[in-house]
N, C-alpha and C positions, 0 to 999 in steps of 0.2 A: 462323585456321588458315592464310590463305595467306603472311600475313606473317611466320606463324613459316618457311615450306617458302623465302620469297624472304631470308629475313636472314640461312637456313642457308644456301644456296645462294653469295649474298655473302659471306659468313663462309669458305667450305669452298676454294671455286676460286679461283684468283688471277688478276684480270682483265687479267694479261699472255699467261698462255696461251691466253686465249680470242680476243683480241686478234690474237697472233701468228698466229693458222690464218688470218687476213684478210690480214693486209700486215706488212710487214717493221717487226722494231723494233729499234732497239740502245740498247741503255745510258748513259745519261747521267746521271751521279749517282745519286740512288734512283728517278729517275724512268727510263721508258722512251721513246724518241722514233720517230715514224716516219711518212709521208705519212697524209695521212686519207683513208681509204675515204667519204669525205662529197661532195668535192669536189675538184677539179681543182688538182693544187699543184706546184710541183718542187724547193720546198724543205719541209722537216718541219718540222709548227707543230702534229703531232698529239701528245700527252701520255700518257702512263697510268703511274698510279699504285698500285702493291699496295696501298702500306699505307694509302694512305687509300680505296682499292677504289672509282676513279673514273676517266675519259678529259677530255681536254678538248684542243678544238681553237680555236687563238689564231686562224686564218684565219676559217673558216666560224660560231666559238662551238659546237659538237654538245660534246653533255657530258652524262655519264651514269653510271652501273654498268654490271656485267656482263650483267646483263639486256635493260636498256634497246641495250645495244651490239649484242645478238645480234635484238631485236626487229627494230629499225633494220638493219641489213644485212641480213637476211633476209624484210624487208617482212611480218613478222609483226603484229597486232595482240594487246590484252592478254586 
């Protein structure tokens, strides 16, 4: 049951939006770029990707979904 409510969830929102409410992002190719809310940076080495509905950061490694992303910044557990 939950994994149907989290694959909708993945499926429905586009983990750019959810993303943007935290830190700035712009456009680079299909992907989006912009500092990581993970860690201390002042060049952008943060990733997100719609269609493959994932982040990844090349400094720190944090890599996730939409879920995992909003856990993580919000010091939520599951």
């Amino acid at each position: 049951m939950y994994n149907n409510f989290f694959e909708h969830i993945r499926n429905e929102i586009r983990i750019s939006d959810i993303v943007r409410l935290k830190i700035t992002l712009s456009k680079k190719g299909v992907e989006y770029l912009g500092l990581c809310p993970f860690h201390s940076e002042k060049t952008p080495s943060f990733t997100v990707n719609d269609h493959k509905k994932f982040y990844h950061c090349f400094g720190c490694g944090a890599h996730g979904d939409v879920i995992k992303f909003v856990m993580q910044t919000r010091n939520l557990g599951f």
